[in-house]
N, C-alpha and C positions, 0 to 999 in steps of 0.2 A: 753098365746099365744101372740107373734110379732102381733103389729097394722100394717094394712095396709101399703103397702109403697105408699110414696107420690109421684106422677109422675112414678109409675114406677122403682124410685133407689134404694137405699139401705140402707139395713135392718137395724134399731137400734132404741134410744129410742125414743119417741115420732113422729113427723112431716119431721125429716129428707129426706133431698135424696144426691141428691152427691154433688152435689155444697154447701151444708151445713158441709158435710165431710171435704172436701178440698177445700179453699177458692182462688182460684188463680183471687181475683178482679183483678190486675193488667198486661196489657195487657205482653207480649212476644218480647223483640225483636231481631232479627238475630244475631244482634252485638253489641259488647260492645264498647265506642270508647276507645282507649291505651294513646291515648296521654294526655288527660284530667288526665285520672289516673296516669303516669309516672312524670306531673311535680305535681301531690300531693304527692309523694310515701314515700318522707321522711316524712310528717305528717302522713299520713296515717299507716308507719310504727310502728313510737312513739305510738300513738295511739291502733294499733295490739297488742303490747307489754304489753302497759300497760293493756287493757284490757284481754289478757288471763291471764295477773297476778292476777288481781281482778277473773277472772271468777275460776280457777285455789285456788285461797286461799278462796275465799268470798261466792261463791254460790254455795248452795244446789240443785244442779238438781232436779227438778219437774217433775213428770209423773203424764199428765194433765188427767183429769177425767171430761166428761162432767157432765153436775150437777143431780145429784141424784144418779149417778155412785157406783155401789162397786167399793170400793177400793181392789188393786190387793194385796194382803201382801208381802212386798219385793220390792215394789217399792217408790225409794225414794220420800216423800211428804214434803213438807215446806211451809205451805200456808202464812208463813211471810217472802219468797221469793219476789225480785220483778217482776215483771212477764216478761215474754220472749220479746224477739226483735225480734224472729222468726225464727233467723236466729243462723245454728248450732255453738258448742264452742268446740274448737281444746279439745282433751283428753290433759291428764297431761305427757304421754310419746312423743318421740321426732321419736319412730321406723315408718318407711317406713311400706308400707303392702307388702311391696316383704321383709323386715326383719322379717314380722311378722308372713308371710308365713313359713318362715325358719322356726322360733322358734318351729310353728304346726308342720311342718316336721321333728323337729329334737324330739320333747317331746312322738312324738306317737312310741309306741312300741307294736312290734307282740305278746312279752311275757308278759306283761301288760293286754295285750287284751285277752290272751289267759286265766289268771288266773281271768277276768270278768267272762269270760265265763263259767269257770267253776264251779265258784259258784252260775250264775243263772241257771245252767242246771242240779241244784245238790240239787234241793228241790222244794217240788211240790208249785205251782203257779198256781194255776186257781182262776178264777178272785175273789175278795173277799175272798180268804184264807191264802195271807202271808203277813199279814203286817208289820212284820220284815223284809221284803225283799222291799216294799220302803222305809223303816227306813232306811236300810240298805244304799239305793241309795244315800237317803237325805244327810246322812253323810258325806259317799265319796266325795261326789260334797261340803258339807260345808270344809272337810278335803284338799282339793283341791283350794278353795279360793273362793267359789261362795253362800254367801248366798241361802237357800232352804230351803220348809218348805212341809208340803202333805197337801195336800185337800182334803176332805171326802165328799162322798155322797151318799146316800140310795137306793140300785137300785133293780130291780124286778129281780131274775137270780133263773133257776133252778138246780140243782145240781140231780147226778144219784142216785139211791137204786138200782135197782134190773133189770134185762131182761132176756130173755131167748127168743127162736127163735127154732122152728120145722118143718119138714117137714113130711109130711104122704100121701103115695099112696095106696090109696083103704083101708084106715085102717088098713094096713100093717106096706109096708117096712117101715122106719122110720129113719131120717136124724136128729140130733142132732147138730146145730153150738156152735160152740165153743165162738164167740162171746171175744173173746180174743189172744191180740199177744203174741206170742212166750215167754217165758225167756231167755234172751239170755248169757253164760257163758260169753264170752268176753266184753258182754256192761254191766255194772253194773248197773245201774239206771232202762234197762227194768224188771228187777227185786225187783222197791222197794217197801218197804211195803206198801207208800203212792200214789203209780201210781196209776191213773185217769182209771175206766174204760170208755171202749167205750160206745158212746151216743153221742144225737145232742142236743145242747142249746136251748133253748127253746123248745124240744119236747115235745109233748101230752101227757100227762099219761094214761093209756090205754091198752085194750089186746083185738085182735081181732083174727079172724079163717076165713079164706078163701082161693078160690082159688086164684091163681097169674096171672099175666101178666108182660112180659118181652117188657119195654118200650123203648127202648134205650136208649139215656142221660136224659128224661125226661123233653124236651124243650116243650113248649107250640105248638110248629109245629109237634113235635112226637106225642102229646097224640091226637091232630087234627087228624092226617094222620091215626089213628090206627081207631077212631070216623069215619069217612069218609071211611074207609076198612071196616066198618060194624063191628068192636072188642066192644061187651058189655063191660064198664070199671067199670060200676056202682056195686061198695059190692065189688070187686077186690082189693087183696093189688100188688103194683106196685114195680118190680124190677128193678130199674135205675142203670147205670152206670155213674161215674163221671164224668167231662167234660162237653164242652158248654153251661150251663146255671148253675148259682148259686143253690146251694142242696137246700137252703130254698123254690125255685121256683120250682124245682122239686115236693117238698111236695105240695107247693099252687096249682099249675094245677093237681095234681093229684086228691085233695082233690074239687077241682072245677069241675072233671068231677065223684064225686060221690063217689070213690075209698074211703076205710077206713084204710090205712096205708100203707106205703113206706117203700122200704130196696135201702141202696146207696151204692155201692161197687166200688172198685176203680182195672181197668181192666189194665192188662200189655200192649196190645195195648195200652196206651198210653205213654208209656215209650220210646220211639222211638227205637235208636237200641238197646239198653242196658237193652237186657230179659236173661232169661236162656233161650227161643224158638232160642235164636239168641247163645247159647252156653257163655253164659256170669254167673258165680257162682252169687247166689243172696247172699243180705247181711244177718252175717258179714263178710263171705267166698270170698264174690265177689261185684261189682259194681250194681247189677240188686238187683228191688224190692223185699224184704222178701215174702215170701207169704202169710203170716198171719197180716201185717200192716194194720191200717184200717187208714180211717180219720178221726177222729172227725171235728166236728163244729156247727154252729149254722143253724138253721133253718128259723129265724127272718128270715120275707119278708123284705132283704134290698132295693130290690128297689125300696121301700113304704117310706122307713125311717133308720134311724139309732138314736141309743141314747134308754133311757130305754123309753119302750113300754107304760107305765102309766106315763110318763109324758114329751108327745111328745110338743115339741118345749118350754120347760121352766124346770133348774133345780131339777134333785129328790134329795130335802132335806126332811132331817125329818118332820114329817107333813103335807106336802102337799099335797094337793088333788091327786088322783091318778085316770086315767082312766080305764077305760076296755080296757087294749092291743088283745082282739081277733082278731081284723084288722089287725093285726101286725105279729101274729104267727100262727102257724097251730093250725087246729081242728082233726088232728087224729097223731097218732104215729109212730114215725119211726125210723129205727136201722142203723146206719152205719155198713158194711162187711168187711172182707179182700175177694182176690179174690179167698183164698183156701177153705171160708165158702158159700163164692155165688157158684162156683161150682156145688155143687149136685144140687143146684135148677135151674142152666141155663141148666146143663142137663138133666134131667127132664123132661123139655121140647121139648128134640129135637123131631124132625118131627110132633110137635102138634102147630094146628093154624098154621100163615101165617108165612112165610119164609121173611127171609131178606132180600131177592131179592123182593121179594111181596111188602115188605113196601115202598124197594129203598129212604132211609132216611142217611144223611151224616152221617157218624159216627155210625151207627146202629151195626157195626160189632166192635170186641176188639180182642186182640190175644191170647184165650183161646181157646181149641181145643173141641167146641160146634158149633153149627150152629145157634145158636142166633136167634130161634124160637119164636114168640110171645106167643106161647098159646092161652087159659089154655088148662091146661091138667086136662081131667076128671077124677075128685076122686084125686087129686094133691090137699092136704090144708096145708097151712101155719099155725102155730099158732106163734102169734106174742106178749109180753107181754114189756111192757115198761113201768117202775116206775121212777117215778122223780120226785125230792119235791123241790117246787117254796117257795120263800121267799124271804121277803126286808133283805139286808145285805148290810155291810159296803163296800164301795171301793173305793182309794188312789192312788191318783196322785199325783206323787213327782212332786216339780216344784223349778226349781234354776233360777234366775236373777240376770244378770250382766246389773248393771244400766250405759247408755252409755249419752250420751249428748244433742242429739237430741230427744225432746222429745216425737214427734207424728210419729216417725218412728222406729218402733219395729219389728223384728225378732223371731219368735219362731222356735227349732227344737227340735222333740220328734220323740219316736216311743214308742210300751207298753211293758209293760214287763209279761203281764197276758199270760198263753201259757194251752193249751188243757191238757199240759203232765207233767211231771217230768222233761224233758231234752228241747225240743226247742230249739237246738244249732244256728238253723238257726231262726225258728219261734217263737217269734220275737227276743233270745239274740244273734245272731250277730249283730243287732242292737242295744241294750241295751247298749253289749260290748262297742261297736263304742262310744256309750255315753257319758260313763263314763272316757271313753278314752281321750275324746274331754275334757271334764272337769280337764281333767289332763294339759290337752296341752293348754288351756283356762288360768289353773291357773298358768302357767309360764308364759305368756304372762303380767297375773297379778301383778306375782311378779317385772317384769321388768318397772314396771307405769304405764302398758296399761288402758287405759280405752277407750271402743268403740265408736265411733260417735253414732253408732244407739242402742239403747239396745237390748239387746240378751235374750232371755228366753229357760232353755234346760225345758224338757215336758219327764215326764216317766209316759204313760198313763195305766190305770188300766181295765181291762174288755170290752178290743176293742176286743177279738174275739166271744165275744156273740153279738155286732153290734155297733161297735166303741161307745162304752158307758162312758169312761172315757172322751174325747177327748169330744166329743158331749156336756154332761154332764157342762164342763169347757168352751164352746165356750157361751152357752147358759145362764149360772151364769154371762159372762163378756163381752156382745157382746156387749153394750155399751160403756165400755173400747176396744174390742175386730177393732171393725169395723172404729172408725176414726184413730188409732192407727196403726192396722199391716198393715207392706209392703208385708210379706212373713210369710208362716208356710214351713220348708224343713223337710219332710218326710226320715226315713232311717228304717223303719219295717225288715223287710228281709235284711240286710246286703246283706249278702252270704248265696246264695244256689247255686254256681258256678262258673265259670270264666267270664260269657258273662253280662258284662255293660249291663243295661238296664236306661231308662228316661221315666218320664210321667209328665209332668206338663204344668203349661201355655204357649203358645209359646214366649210370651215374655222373659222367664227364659231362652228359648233352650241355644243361642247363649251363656249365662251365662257358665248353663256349660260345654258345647261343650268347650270354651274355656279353663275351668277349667280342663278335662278331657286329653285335648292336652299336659299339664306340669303333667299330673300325668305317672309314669313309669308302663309299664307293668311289671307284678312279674313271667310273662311266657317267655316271651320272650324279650331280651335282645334289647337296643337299638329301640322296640316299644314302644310308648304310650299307653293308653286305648283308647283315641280316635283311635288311628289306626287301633286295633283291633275291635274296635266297628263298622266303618266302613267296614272294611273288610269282616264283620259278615254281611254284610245288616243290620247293625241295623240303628233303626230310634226314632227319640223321638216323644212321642206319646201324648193324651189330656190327663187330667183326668179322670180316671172312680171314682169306689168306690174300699171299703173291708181295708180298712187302714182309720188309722186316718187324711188323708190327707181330707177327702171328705166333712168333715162339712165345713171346712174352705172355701174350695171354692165353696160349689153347695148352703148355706145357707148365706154367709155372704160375697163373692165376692172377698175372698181375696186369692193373687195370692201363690200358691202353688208350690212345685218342689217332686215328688218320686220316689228316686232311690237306685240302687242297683246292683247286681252281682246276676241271676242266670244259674241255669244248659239249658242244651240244649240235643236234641237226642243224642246225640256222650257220653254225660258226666253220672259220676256216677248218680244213681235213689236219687232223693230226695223224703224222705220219710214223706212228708206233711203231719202235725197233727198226725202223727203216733210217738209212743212208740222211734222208730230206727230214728228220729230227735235227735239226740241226742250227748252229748259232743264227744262218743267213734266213731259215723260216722262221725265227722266234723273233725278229726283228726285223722282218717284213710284214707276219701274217700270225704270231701266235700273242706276243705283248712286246710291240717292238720298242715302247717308252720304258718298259721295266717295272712302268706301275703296279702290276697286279702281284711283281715277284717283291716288292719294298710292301705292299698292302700284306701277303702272306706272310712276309719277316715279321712284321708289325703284332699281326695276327699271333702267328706262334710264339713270337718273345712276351708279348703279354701271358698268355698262355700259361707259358713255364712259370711266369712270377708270378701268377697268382695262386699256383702252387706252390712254391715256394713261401710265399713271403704272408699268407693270411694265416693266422693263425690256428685257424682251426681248418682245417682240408675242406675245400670247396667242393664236395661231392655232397649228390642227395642221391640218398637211397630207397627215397620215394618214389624218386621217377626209376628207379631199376625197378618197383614192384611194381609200378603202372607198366614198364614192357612185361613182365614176367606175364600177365595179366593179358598183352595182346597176345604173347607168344603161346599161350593156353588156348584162346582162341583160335590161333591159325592149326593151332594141330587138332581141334577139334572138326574143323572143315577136311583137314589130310583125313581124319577118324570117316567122316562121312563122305567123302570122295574115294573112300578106299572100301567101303558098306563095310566096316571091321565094329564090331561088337567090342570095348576097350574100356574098362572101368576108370575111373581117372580121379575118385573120390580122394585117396590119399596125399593124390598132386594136388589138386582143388584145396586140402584142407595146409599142407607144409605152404602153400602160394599166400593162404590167407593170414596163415603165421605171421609168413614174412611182412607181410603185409601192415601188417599191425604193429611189429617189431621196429620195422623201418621208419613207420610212423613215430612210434615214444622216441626213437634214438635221435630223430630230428624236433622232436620238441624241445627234447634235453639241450640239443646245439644251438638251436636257440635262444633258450633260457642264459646261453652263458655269453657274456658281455664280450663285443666284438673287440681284440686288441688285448685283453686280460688273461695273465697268465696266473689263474685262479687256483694254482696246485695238481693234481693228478685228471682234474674231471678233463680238459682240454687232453689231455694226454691219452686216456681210456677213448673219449670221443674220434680221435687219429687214428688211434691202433682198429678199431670197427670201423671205422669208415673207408681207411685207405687198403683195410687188406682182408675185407670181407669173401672176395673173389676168389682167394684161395683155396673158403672152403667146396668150392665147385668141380676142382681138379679131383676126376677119379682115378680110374687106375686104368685110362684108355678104352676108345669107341672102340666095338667090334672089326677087326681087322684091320687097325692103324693106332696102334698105343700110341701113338707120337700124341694123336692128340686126344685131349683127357678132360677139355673141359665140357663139362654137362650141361651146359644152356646155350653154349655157339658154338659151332665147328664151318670150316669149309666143306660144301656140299659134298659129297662121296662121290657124285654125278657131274658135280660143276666143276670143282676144284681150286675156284676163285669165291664163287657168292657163298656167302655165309647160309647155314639151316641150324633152324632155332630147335631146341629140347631136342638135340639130333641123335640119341639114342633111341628116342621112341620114334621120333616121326620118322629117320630112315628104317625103321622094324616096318613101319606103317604101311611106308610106300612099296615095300619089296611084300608083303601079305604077311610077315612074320610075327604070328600072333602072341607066340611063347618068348621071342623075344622083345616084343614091346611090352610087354606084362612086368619082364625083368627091369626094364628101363624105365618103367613107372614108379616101380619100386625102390631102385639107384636116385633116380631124380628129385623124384621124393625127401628120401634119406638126408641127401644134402640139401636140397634147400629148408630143409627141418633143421638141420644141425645149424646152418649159418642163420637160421634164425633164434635158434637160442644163443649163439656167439654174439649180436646184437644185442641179445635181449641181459644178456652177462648173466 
């Protein structure tokens, strides 16, 4: 386990906190004077010269390792180097990053992308089972110009045997699910020999017999509402629909109010307009959901933890000590549905128990033509059987590194390539694609001399959909390399599942690629941007939550993150999550069947990374983090008054307006300094506050989930995917805990005071 953090900062080895991170001793100033530098400019020139010639022929770029550190393999080391100035050393090519932009724009191709894709959606991939398929990555990326190697690790994962699901009234009639989707003539993959049956990751092994109860999404407010309606839950297995609260949470509250097994079925109301109730043919006939689709996923309580379960917050290598994950996963069993197997048993229930009007719970109703009955119905039992055999097994994270020249500022972008199914066009290989793609467009930029100011690392992570376990896994083997090191981790999971731009990351990144977004072409409409359309759309960038590999990086280790993507919306075809029909033959009939929106997101992301990379001074503004700090103050003063909680909030009020101010001089100062000029240490102090301010927001873990630590965004306690902001206080807020949001005012406080004199130097 991580030792305490010192003061408050951030996470790593030994004594650390952030001013040990990033040493900005020397003070900051507005301006540089020109004239002093203009009559040295011809020595100073001679000198520039000569030195990128020595830097250029003579040294071995070093990737510095605090002491005792793994070493990362693939990072250049020389320890008969002599050691840095500090200060960055020009690459060996001479291209602009508006030429270099080109190059990515002109190397990414649709049909490129498309023939990724179709080899990661054409052999089954659940987590620990292809390891020719990162071999496979590894290659590509060395075949492409970018040294790569895999990294193995021993993780706790269960895999399916056997299920089966019944229903019986009065010892009678008798409902059989099928418990399996379609075959389908036209998609070939839903028919392979290797397809994954349906199940949840980490489910209970287990067979139980009882009556039901129809929960709604199975939020911790539903199975309340139903408790408080006077609904006995205890010896009940619980039938959830999908939506507003993560399914593994589904299973946990269920299992906390006594209940001994869950069924999760994924309802056509939520498909917005595009149902066959709405006269739309379902897939592969039509754009609406199959009716046999199910979702698979895991069950791991994410918003406890993510990473494997026996060996929370330190590497599972072989060997090592292993915990009891029972805190982590459920204790009884449960089946994922399609909505044509939940059927007989929501109706079943009509007219028994309280009516949905009765519960009056948002979301209680879906678009199946039932009355969404709670139940039970007497003499109505379930028989529920679920087999699945747990075991340590290997899993492989391909990892490529293009060693750049700066050496404590590092770049990673990954997404996994481990998928529920056989196909996964969108989940996660439109991502993947994007990857590999990038490493195509990467390696021309190589061939022409490039080499990056900041170094670049691409990430193909292994066993994120049983609870980001590759990703986790790798933060926690190298968080000492990990933490004084990264500026950014850029997130690309989901590519495409639509046409509609989406953002979630720190608000410091926004402006990043808002701007990025504004030069990239819509592939719908002519003459618009993405940004246009993004905006057009109400869309907004949003915080961090979890469910991707983005979330270690920032809620454990403080480092600033970006994750985005393309998906669908109510108007557009049904994306068929975790289900069989994710698959290469829907993505190229009904999801981006040109490839365009997956070469527009290449395009997107590889600008991205270089313009972190390659601008001089880190493209973050720490203005617009104080303008969210600012909304985020607000929204928890509405939770304060929606909650009638009496809650002083002066000293958060007054560290907000610190910051505020702080963030303000510190982008004056970036300003002040000449775009392209490497003016001595001021460019250098400017990086170090800019790129790893985040750190100091890591505490020492929210109330009953140290995993995550960071004090301005967590994944909701209740949702387990959407992010909640100052979530020390405002989860004190919403549960009435007054002594505890008091503490959290104070904590939050703390740090954002601290990271504003770290600013302020």
């Amino acid at each position: 386990m991580t030792s305490p953090m010192k003061k408050g900062f951030a996470r790593g080895s030994g004594e650390e906190n952030l001013e040990d991170i990033a040493k900005p001793n020397q003070p900051l100033k507005r301006g540089l004077s020109k004239t002093k530098w203009l009559l040295k400019l011809p020595i100073l020139l001679l000198l520039l010269g000569y030195f990128v010639w020595f830097a250029v022929n003579h040294i071995d770029h070093r990737y510095p390792q605090p002491q005792g550190a793994i070493q990362l393999q693939g990072i250049h080391r020389n320890d008969d180097a002599p050691p840095p100035d500090g200060r960055p050393v020009l690459g060996g090519s001479n291209l602009t990053l508006a030429e270099q932009e080109a190059i990515i724009t002109e190397s990414i191709s649709n049909n490129t992308i498309a023939q990724w894709s179709y080899y990661y959606t054409h052999g089954k991939h659940l987590a620990g089972t292809n390891k020719s398929m990162a071999e496979w990555t590894r290659d590509k990326w060395i075949e492409n110009g970018i040294p790569s190697h895999l990294v193995e690790y021993e993780v706790y994962l269960n895999y399916p045997v056997s299920h089966s699901l019944s229903l019986t009234i009065d010892g009678g009639e008798r409902f059989v699910a099928g418990l399996e989707e379609d075959v389908l003539p036209q998609d070939p993959t839903t028919g392979a020999a290797d397809r994954v049956p349906t199940f949840h990751g980490y489910s209970k092994s287990g067979s139980v017999e009882a009556e039901y109860i129809y929960v709604g999404m199975g939020g911790k407010r539903d199975y309340q509402r139903l408790v408080d309606l006077g609904v006995d839950l205890k010896g009940k297995v619980a039938l959830a629909k999908y939506g507003g609260t993560f399914r593994g949470l589904k299973v946990k509250y269920a299992q906390d109010q006594g209940m001994i097994g869950v069924l999760t079925y994924s309802d056509p109301g939520d498909d917005g307009d595009i149902t066959e109730a709405n006269g739309y043919a379902a897939y592969p006939a039509g754009p609406a959901r199959n009716p046999s689709s199910v979702q698979r996923g895991s069950v791991m309580f994410l918003a406890t933890m993510t990473g494997d379960p026996t060996t929370p917050g330190y590497p599972s290598k072989p060997d090592v000590e292993r915990e009891d994950p029972s805190g982590f996963i459920p204790s009884i069993p449960s089946l994922p549905l399609s909505f044509k197997d939940a059927l007989p048993f929501l109706q079943a229930l009509d007219g028994y128990g309280l009516t949905a009007g009765e519960v009056d719970r948002p979301g209680w109703t879906g678009g199946l033509n039932v009355s969404y009955s709670v139940g039970p119905r007497p003499g109505a039992v379930i028989s529920l059987k679920n087999e699945v055999d747990y075991t340590y097994t290997p899993i492989w994270n391909t990892i490529g590194i293009i060693n750049g020249t700066i050496e404590d500022e590092v770049i990673v972008i990954g997404n996994h390539r481990d998928a529920w199914i056989v196909g996964g066009a969108s989940d996660p290989n439109s991502g993947t694609a994007v990857l590999v793609e990038l490493s195509k467009a990467f390696g021309e930029l190589l061939k022409q001399g490039w080499k990056p100011k900041r170094t670049i690392i691409l990430a193909s992570w292994d066993a994120e959909e049983y609870a980001c376990i590759g990703s986790t896994e790798w933060v926690e083997e190298f968080v000492t390399w990990a933490v004084p090191n990264m500026v950014a981790y850029v997130n690309v999971d989901m590519a495409v599942a639509g046409p509609h731009f989406r953002l979630e990351g720190v608000p410091e990144l926004w402006d990043l690629v808002e701007d990025t977004i504004k030069n990239a072409s819509s592939p719908k409409t002519q003459g618009k941007s993405i940004y246009d359309e993004w905006t057009a759309d109400g869309g907004e960038a949003g915080v961090p939550g979890a469910g991707s590999d983005h979330g270690v990086f920032i809620h454990t280790s403080g480092i600033a993150v970006i994750d985005f993507g393309f998906e669908n919306g109510p108007k557009d075809p049904v994306y068929h999550y975790h289900s069989n029909y994710d698959s290469y033959t829907w993505m190229t009939t009904w999801g981006d069947p040109y490839f365009t929106y997956h070469s527009t997101m290449a395009q997107i992301a590889g600008k991205t990374v270089l313009r972190i990379s390659e601008n001089v001074l880190l493209p973050y503004n720490a203005t617009t983090f104080s303008i969210a700090l600012q909304s985020m103050l607000s929204d928890l003063k509405s939770e304060i008054a929606t909650a009638g909680m009496t809650l002083d909030l002066s000293t958060l009020e007054a560290a907000i307006s610190r910051f505020t101010a702080a963030a303000g001089d510190l982008m004056a100062i970036k300003e002040a300094l000449e775009p392209g000029e490497w003016g001595g240490e001021q460019e250098t102090i400017v990086n170090e506050r800019l790129g790893k301010f985040e750190r100091g927001f890591i505490g020492d873990g929210l109330p009953g989930r140290v995993f995550y630590k960071h004090l301005i965004y967590a994944p909701g306690v209740e949702t387990g995917y959407a992010p909640t902001t100052l979530p020390g206080i405002t989860e004190a807020v919403r549960v009435g805990d007054v002594e505890e949001a008091k503490k959290y005012v104070g904590v939050t406080a703390g740090a954002i005071d601290k990271v504003a004199k770290y600013l302020e130097g």
